[in-house]
Structure formats: C-alpha cells, structure tokens
C-alpha positions in Angstrom: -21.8 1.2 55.2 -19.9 3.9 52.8 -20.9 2.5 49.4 -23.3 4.5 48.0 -25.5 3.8 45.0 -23.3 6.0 42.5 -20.4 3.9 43.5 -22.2 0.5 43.0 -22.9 1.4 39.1 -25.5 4.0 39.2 -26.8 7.4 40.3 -30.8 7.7 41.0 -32.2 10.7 40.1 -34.8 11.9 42.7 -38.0 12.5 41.1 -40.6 10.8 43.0 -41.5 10.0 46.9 -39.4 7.7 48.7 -41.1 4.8 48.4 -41.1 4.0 44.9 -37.8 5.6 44.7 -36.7 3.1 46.8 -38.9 0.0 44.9 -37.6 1.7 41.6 -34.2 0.8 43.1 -34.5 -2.4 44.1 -36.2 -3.1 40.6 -33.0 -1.9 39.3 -30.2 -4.3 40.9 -32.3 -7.1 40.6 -32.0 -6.6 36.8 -28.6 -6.5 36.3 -26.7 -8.9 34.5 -26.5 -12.3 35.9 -23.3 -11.8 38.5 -20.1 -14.0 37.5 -18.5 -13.9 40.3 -18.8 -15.6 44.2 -18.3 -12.1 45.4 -20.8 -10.7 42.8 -23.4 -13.1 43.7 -22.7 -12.2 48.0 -23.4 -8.5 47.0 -26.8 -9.4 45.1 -27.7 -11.2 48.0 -27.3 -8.7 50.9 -28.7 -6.3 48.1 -32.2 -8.2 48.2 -32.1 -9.0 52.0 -31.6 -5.3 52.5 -34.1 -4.4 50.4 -36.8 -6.6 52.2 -36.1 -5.7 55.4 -36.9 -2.1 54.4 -40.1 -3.0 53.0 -40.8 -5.1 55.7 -40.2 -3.3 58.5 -40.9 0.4 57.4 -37.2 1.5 57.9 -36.6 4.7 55.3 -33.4 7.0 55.6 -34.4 10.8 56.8 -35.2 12.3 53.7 -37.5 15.5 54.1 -40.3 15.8 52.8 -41.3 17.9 49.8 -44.5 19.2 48.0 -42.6 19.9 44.7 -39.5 18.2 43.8 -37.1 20.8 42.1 -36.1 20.9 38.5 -32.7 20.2 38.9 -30.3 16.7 39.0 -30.4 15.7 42.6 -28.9 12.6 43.5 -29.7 10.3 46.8 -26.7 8.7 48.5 -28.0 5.4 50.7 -25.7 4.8 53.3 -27.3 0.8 53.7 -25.3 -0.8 51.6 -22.8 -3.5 52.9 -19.0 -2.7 51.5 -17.9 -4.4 48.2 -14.3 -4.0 46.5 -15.2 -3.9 42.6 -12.8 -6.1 40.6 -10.6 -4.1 38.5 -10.6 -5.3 35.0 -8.3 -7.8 33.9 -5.4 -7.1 31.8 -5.9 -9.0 28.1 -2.4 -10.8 28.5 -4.1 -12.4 32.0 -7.2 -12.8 30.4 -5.2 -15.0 28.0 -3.9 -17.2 30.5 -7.4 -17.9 31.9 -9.0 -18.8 28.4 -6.0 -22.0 28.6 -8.1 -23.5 30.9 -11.4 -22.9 28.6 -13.1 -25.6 27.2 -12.7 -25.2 23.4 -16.0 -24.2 22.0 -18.0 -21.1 20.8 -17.5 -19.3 24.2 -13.8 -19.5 23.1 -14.6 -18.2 20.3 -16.5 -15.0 21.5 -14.3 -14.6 24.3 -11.1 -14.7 21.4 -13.4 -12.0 19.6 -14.1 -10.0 22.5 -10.5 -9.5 22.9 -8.7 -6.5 21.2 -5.8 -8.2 19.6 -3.7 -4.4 19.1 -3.6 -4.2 22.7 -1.4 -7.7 22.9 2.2 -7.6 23.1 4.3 -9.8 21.1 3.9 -12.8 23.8 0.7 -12.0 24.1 0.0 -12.5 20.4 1.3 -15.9 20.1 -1.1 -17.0 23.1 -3.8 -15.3 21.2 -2.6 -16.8 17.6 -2.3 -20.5 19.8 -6.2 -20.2 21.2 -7.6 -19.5 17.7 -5.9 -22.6 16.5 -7.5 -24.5 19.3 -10.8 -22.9 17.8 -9.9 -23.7 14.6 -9.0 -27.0 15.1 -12.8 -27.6 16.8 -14.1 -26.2 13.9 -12.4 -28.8 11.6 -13.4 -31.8 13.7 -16.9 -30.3 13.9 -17.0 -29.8 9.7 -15.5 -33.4 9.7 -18.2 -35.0 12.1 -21.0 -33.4 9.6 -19.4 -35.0 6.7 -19.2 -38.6 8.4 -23.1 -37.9 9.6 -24.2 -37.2 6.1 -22.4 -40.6 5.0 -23.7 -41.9 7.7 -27.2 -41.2 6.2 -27.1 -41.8 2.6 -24.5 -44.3 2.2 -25.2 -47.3 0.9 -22.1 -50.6 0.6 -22.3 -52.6 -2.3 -22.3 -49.2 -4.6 -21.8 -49.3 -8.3 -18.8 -47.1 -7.9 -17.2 -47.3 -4.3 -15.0 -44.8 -3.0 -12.1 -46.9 -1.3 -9.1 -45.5 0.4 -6.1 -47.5 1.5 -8.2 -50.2 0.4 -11.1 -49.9 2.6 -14.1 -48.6 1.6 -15.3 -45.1 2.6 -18.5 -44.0 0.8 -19.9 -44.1 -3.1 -18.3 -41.5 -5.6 -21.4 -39.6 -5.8 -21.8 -39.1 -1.9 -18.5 -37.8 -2.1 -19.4 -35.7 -4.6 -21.4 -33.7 -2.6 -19.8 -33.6 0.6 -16.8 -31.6 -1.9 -19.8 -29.4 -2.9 -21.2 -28.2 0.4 -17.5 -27.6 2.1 -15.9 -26.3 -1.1 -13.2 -29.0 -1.1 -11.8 -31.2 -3.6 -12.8 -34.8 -3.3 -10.1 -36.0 -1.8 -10.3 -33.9 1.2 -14.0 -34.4 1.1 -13.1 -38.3 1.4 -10.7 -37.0 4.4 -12.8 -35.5 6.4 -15.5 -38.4 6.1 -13.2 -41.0 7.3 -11.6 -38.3 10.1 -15.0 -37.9 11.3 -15.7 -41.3 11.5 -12.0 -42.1 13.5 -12.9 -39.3 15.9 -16.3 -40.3 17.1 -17.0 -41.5 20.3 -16.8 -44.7 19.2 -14.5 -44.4 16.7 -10.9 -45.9 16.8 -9.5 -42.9 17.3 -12.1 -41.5 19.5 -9.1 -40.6 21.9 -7.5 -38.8 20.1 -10.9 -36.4 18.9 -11.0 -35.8 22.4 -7.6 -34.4 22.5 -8.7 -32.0 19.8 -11.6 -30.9 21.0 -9.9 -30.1 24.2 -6.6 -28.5 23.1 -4.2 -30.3 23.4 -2.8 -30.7 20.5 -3.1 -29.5 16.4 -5.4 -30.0 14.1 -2.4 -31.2 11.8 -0.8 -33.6 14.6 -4.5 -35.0 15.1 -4.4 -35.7 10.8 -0.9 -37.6 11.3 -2.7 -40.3 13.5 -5.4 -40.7 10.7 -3.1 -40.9 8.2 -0.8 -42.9 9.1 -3.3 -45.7 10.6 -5.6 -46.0 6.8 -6.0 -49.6 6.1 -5.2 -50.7 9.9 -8.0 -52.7 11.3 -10.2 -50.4 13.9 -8.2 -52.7 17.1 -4.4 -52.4 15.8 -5.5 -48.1 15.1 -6.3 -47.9 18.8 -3.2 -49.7 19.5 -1.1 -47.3 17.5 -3.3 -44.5 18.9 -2.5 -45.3 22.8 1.3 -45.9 22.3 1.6 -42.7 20.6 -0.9 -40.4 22.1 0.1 -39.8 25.8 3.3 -38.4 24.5 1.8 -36.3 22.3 -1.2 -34.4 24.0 0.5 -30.9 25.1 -1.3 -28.1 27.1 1.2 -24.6 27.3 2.1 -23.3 30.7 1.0 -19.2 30.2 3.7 -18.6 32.8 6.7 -20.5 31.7 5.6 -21.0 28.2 6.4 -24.9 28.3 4.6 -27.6 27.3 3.7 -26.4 23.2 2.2 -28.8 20.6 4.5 -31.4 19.0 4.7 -31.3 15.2 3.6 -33.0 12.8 6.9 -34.0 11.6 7.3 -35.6 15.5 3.9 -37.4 15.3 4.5 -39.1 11.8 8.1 -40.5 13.4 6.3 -42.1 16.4 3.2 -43.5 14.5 5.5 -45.4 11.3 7.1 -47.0 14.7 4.2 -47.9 16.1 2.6 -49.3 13.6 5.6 -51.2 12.5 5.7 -52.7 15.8 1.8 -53.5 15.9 1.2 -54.6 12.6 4.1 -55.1 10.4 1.9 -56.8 8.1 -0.1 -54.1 6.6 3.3 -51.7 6.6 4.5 -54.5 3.7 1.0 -54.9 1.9 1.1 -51.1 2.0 4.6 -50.7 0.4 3.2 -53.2 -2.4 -0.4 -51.3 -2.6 1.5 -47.5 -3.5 4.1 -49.5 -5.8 0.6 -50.6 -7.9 -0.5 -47.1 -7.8 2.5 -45.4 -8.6 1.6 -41.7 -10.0 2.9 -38.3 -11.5 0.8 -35.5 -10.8 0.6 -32.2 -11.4 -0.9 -29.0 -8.9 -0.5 -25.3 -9.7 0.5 -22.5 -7.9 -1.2 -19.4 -9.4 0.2 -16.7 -7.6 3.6 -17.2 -9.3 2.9 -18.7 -12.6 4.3 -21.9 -11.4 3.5 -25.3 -11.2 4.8 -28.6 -8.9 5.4 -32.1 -10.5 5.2 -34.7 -8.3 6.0 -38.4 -8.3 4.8 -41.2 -6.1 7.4 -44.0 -6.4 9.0 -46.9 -4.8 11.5 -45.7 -2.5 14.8 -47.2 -4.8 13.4 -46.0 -7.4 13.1 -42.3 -6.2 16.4 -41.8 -5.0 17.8 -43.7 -8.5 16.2 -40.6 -10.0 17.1 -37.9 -7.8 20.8 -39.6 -7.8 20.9 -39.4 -11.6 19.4 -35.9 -11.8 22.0 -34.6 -9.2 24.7 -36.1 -11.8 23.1 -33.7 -14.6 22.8 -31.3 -12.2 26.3 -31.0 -11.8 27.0 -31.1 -15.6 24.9 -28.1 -16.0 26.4 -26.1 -13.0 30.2 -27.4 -15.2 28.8 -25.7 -18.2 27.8 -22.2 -16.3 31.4 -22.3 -14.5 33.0 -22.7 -18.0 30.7 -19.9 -19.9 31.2 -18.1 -16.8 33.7 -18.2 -14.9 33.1 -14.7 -12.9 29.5 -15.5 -12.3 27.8 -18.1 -9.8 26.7 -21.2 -11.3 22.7 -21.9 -10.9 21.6 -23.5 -8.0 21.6 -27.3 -7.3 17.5 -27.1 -6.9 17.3 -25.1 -10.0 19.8 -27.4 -11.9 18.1 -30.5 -11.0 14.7 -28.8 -12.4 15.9 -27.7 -15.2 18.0 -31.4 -16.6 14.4 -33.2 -15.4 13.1 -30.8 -18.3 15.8 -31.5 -20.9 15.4 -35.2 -20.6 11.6 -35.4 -20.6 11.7 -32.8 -23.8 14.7 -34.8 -25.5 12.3 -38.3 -24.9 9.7 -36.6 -26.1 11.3 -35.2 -29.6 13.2 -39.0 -29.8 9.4 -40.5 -29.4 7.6 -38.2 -31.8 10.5 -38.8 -34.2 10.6 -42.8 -34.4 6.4 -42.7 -34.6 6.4 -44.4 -31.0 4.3 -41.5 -29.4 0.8 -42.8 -29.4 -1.9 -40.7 -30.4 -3.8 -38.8 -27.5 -7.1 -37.1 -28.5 -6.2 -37.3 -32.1 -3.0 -36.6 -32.3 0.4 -37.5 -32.5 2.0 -34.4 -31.8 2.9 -33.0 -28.6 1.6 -29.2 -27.8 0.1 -26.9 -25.3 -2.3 -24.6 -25.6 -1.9 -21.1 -24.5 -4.9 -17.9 -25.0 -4.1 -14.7 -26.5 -5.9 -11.9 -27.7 -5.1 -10.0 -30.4 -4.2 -6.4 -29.3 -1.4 -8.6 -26.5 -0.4 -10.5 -29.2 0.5 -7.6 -31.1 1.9 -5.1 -28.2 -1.2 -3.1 -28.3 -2.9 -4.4 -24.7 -1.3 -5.9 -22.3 -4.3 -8.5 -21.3 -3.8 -11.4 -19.4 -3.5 -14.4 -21.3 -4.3 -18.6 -20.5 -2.5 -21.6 -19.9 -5.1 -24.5 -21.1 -5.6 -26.9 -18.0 -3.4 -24.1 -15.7 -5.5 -20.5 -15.8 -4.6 -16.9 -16.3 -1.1 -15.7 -17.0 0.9 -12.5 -17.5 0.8 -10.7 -20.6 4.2 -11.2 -21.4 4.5 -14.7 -20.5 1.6 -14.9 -22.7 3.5 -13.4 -25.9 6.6 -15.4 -24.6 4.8 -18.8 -24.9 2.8 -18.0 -28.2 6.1 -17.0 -30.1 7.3 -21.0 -29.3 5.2 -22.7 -31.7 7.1 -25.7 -31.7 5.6 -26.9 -28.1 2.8 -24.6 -27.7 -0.3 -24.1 -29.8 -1.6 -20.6 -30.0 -5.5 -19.8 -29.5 -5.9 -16.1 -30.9 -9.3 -14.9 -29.7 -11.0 -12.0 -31.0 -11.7 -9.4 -28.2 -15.1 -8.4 -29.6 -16.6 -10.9 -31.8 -14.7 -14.9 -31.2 -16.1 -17.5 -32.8 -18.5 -20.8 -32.9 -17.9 -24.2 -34.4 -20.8 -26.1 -35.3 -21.5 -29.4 -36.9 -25.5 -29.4 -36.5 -26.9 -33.1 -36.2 -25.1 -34.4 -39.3 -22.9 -36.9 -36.5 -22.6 -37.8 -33.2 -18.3 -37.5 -33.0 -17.0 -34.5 -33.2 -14.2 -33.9 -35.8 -10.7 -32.7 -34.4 -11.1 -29.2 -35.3 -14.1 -29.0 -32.5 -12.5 -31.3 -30.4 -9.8 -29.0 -30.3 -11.7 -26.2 -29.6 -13.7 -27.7 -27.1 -10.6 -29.1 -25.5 -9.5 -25.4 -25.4 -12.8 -24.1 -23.7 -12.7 -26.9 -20.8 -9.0 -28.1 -20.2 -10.4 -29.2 -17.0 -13.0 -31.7 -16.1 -16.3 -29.2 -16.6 -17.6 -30.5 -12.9 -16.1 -27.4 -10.6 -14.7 -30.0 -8.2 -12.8 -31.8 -9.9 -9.4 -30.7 -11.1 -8.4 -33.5 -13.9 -7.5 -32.1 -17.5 -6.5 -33.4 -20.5 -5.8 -35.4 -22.1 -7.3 -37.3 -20.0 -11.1 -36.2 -20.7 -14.0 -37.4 -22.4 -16.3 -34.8 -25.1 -19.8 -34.8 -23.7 -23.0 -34.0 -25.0 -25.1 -31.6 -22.7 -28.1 -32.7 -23.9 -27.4 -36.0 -25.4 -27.5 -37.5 -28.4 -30.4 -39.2 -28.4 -32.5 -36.1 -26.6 -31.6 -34.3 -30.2 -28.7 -32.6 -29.2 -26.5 -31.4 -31.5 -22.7 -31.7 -32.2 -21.5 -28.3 -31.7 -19.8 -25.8 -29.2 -23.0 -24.9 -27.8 -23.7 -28.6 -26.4 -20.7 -29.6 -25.9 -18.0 -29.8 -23.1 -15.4 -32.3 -21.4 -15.6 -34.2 -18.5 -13.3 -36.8 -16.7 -14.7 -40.9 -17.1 -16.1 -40.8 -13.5 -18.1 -37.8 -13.7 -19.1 -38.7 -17.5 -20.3 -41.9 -15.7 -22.2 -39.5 -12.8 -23.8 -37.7 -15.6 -24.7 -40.8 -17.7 -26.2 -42.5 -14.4 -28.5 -39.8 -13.7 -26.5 -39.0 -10.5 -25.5 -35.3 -12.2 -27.8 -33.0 -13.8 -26.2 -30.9 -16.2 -27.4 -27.9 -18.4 -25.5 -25.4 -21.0 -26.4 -22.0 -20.6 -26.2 -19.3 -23.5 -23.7 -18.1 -21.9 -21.4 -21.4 -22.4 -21.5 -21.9 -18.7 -22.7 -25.2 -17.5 -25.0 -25.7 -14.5 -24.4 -28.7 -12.2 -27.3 -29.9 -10.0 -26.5 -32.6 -7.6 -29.1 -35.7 -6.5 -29.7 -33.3 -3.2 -30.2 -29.9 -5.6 -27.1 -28.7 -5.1 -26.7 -26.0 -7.6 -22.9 -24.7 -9.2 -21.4 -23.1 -12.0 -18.6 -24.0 -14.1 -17.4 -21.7 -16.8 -14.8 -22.1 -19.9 -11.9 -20.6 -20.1 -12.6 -18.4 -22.8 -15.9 -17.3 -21.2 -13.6 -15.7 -18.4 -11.2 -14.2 -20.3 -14.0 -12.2 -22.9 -15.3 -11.0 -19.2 -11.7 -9.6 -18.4 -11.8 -8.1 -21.8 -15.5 -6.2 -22.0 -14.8 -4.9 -18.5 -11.5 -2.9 -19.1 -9.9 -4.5 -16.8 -6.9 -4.0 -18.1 -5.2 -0.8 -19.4 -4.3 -1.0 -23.1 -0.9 0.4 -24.2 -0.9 3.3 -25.8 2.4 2.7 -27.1 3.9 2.7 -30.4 3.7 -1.1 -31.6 7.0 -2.7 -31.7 7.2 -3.8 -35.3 
C-alpha cells in the first residue's frame, strides 16, 4: 500500500485492456536486473506473489472500461504494492571503504573503474590510489604465474645453456628469451617473474605469502623483498624465513581510522636479512663469497635527462674504501671552489664525489694508453666514444637531435658540445639525404676495422631488442652466414652479444636483414620483433621534419 508503479522505477503507459496491461507488468519486474540486495530480493518476491494471486484469483483494480483508449499519456497507479524504502546511493568515499573488504580480482577492478575518481576528496584519493595497487599487485602475480607456467611447459634441466640465479637453476637462456619477449621485459625481470611465480604457487615456498598478495594485504614490492632476499635458500629454510617474517608484515587499512598501511619495503628487507641469518647462516656466508666472484660495474641510462648511473657491485670493505677515498677528493675539489671563489658556494658533496670518480678514471686511462698497457678492444688501442651528428647541427644550421653510440638520442647542443672534444669522442657525420654504405663483397669473411667501426656505430647495442649489452663487448655477425654466401658488408652485417650469437648459431634465433637495415627476430615459438640501428632512426627524424631548422645566420 502507497507505492505505486512510477515510484518502483517505471510508469506504464495505458494502451491496452487490463489484462495484458497487467501481464505486460509483471513481464516487466521479473526482468529487471538480478536484485543485490536482501531487501531487493523481499520486494521481487511479494512482487511475484502479488502478481499470481491476481491471475489466480481474478482480482483487477476498478478501472472503467473503454471502447477507445485516448491518444494521450495516461498513466495507471496500482495501489497493490507492499511498501519498500529505495536505498539512496552510496557516497564514492563509502563506496571505498566497502571495496577494503573486496576480494582482489577483476570485480575490483570494474568496481575501481566504475568509480569517478574527480568526485574523491584528497582522503578519498589515497583509498582509491591504495585499491588500484592491490589490483595492480594481482596483476603482477597473475603475469608472474603465466611466466612460471610457460617454464613449466617447455623447460627442460640438463640444458646446453642454463639460466641460474643465486646459483640455482631457473630455466634455459632461450626460454627466457621469450618470456622477455611476450611481457616486454628485459631478461632479468623475465627470469624474476619465473622464479616469483614459481615461490607463490600453491605449493610453492612462499605460497603464503602469494596469498597475502592476492588478498591485499600487503605490496607488490614488500611481496618481491621475501623472494629476494630468500634466492639460493633451500625451499624448507624459505618457508622458515617466510613464517617468521610474514605475520608481521600482512597489513589491511582501517577506512575509518586510517591504521594499519602496508610496511615498506625498506622494513621487509631488515626483518628477512635477520631471519635468514638466524635460519641459515650458512648460505648468508656462501652468498657473501658468491657476489665477491661476481663482482660487476654496470651501466643504465636515464633518457629523459641525458644522464646515465654507474654502478658497482663490491665487497662491502671495499665499497666504503672507495667512497671514503672519493669523499677525501671530494673535499679537495670543494677546497679549490672556496679558494677560486670565495663569494660563491662550493659544489655539492654528491656532485664533488662524481666528478673526482671522473678525474681518476680519465687520468688512469690517459697513464694506461700512454705506457701501451691499455689492451686493444675491437681493434684498437685508443679510447673513444662515438657520438652522431648531421651536418646542418654540426654546422649551426639545424638543430637535429644527435646520438650517443650504446646510449640514444641527445640534444642538439650536447651533440655539437661532444663532437667539438675529439680527444675522447669520435664524431660520425651523417649525411641527411644521401649517408653511405661500406662494402667488402665476398673477398673475406672478417671485416676490416673501417666496417667494423661502422657497424659498431649502427648497433652499439646487442641487435636482439631485449637485450641491452653494448660494446665493446659484442660480437660482428653475419645475417646470412658465411657459408649460406653471405657477404661481408653493411648490408649483412650487425653485432650481437656471445649469448645471443650462440642463440642464433644454435638455431634457437631466426634472424633476417631487411632493406631497410632493420633486422627481424623470430623466436622458436614465432615470436616476431624488430630491431633497428641507430642511424636508421635518426635518417627517420631527419626525412620527417621533425625538427625545425634554424634559419639563422651560421655562427662562423
């Protein structure tokens, strides 16, 4: 009694006798959506039983009766309904709080997407920002569970070339190789997530801690920390670590109070070293002794600012030995700025320390290549970098972006910068309209140093598009080999790393030179990608105008 049918969701127009108005009605709530409430699914209920009882026993409202129903909107109110409060909508900050208790999955997700994030306060946004996290962190465990199944599937022990980590084997270098392809990874993460998705299966060592992912309570990055820091343990002492560390670590936030966030990953790498000190003190020794053997420098770029980071994996002595004695140039330097200076700031400590770790390695090097010591690295003796200009930036008539060999595109003044220091850097002048081609036909299978240069310039990086080693530590490859007739010359050559020259060799790789000079990489499994050389990009940048040319009066 006094709902009507307007006020349930609906008005019915009356255009037919009662009877099928009233079956036309009926048809009509018992299509709705399915109800998601208790109270909804009370209502649907009385609905129908109202409904038959009409039809049963013959009992229709007073509605005269007409010959012709007029042309107009007329609307029927059926006082027979029983009396529902509708639900007002929930606010999106209350909405939030509910989707805490959500199990982490793709309704998350399309609830998350439902959600109209401009309508969030700033509280608000943070619980939003956490739940997409929890959604992103499902993703990754789901990505990493593929990876492990593919392994699972095509792996093979006893491999030609293994694919060890922390001295275990994980998988074979070429099924690695393809797991980087179809996620886009290098092949280090690509190892990652196989041996994450192997830890986090159900009966995996760490199968705990999966479920703690998979359920929210904690980050994606905190979850990493315990696979991390337990490589090389056996699967018993990893579960060990696992359950001293893990109860302290699974968080779920209170919406009301806002306690209870995810620990760091700073937090979880603390507690894990201690615990697996305490389990197995062991491996913590044959660990120290495993990265002193494998001691590295590397190098990673950072393109957005032209810069690059040099790191250094070394004993722990030795490290701060180094950092003490570049601190001691350090302060030198900062001496020097006070006494050219004496009104201005001297340069930072950070920037000081940078810059004496450059004077020494440059002053090394020039004391090496002067006593003859410096060994000879692709052919020569000398020390140089390469860096690509074109002709009009060279001479202050374009301002064209220019290359670093092994590090990408550059500024056009960083470009000119570099190329006027020809005693480090070698300069590559390329002709915006025409370049050129060196070629020694099929008079001999080694190239001479003038190609090797050239092809060295062209692919400063490993030619496979996952892999990110450059010289000088590549190998010159024939496309088409040797022995197929292929010829000695730009057009069949490029560099690759030993371990994917080996791929390629093996039959693992299928490789092909387009006329373009882009090569085209086919894994076992037909995976298809292209790599292109650096030179082939930079011609692209210049036939497309994509840069402005300056109009300017040359400066000389």
């Amino acid at each position: 009694p006094g709902l009507s049918i307007h006020e349930w969701g609906t008005k019915l127009k009356v255009t037919r006798p009662i009877d099928s108005k009233f079956e036309h009605v009926y048809d009509y709530s018992m299509s709705l959506s399915r109800p998601a409430s208790s109270e909804d699914w009370m209502t649907r209920a009385v609905l129908e039983s109202q409904f038959q009882s009409i039809v049963a026993e013959g009992i229709w409202p007073e509605v005269p009766e007409v010959e012709v129903w007029p042309e107009v909107d007329t609307w029927l109110e059926v006082d027979v309904w029983p009396e529902v409060e509708i639900p007002a909508p929930v606010p999106p900050g209350q909405r939030l709080g509910q989707l805490l208790a959500h199990e982490v999955g793709p309704d998350l997700v399309r609830s998350l997407d439902d959600i109209d994030a401009a309508e969030l306060d700033a509280d608000e946004r943070l619980m939003y920002l956490h739940l997409w996290e929890r959604c992103s962190a499902w993703i990754q465990d789901q990505a990493a569970a593929a990876a492990a199944g593919f392994n699972q599937v095509v792996y093979r022990e006893g491999v030609v070339q293994p694919y060890k980590r922390a001295g275990v084997e994980v998988t074979d270098h070429v099924t690695l190789q393809e797991v980087a392809v179809a996620s886009g990874v290098s092949t280090d993460r690509a190892a990652m997530r196989i041996i994450t998705g192997t830890a986090f299966a159900a009966d995996g060592p760490l199968a705990a801690t999966g479920e703690a992912v998979r359920a929210g309570r904690m980050s994606w990055e905190v979850a990493m920390a315990f696979v991390d820091s337990t490589l090389g343990l056996t699967d018993e002492h990893t579960t060990a670590v696992q359950n001293r560390v893990l109860p302290r670590a699974i968080c779920v936030i209170d919406p009301d109070t806002g306690e209870g966030c995810w620990r760091t990953r700073a937090w979880a790498v603390r507690q894990l070293r201690r615990a697996v000190i305490a389990v197995d003190p062991e491996t913590v020794i044959r660990r120290r002794e495993e990265n002193s053997a494998r001691r590295y420098v590397n190098l990673s770029f950072d393109h957005s600012s032209g810069s690059a980071y040099l790191t250094a994996l070394l004993p722990a002595h030795l490290a701060m030995e180094l950092h003490d004695t570049l601190n001691a140039l350090a302060a030198r330097l900062r001496d020097e700025d006070a006494s050219a200076n004496p009104a201005a700031a001297p340069r930072g400590w950070q920037a000081a320390r940078a810059d004496a770790l450059v004077a020494v390695i440059r002053e090394a090097g020039a004391v090496l290549a002067t006593t003859g010591v410096l060994p000879s690295v692709q052919g020569k003796t000398r020390i140089e970098v390469g860096v690509i200009i074109d002709l009009p930036t060279l001479l202050h008539m374009a301002d064209h972006p220019g290359e670093i060999l092994g590090y990408g595109p550059i500024d056009p003044d960083y470009s000119r910068l570099l190329a006027a220091e020809a005693d480090v850097w070698r300069r590559w002048v390329v002709d915006p309209i025409s370049g050129h081609l060196l070629d020694l036909g099929r008079t001999r299978y080694r190239p001479n140093q003038e190609l090797r240069d050239y092809i060295l310039a062209a692919y400063p990086e490993c030619s496979v598009p996952e892999c990110n080693r450059h010289t000088p530590g590549l190998e010159i490859d024939h496309v088409m080999e040797w022995g197929d007739d292929g010829p000695t010359s730009a057009a069949n050559l490029h560099a690759l790393c030993w371990r994917d020259h080996q791929h390629k060799t093996g039959g693992h790789i299928n490789m092909r030179m387009n006329a373009d000079g882009t090569v085209t990489h086919t894994t076992r499994h037909g995976l298809t990608r292209l790599h292109e050389p650096y030179w082939r990009s930079q011609a692209d940048d210049l036939a497309h105008g994509r840069t402005e040319p300056n109009n300017g009066e040359p400066p000389f």
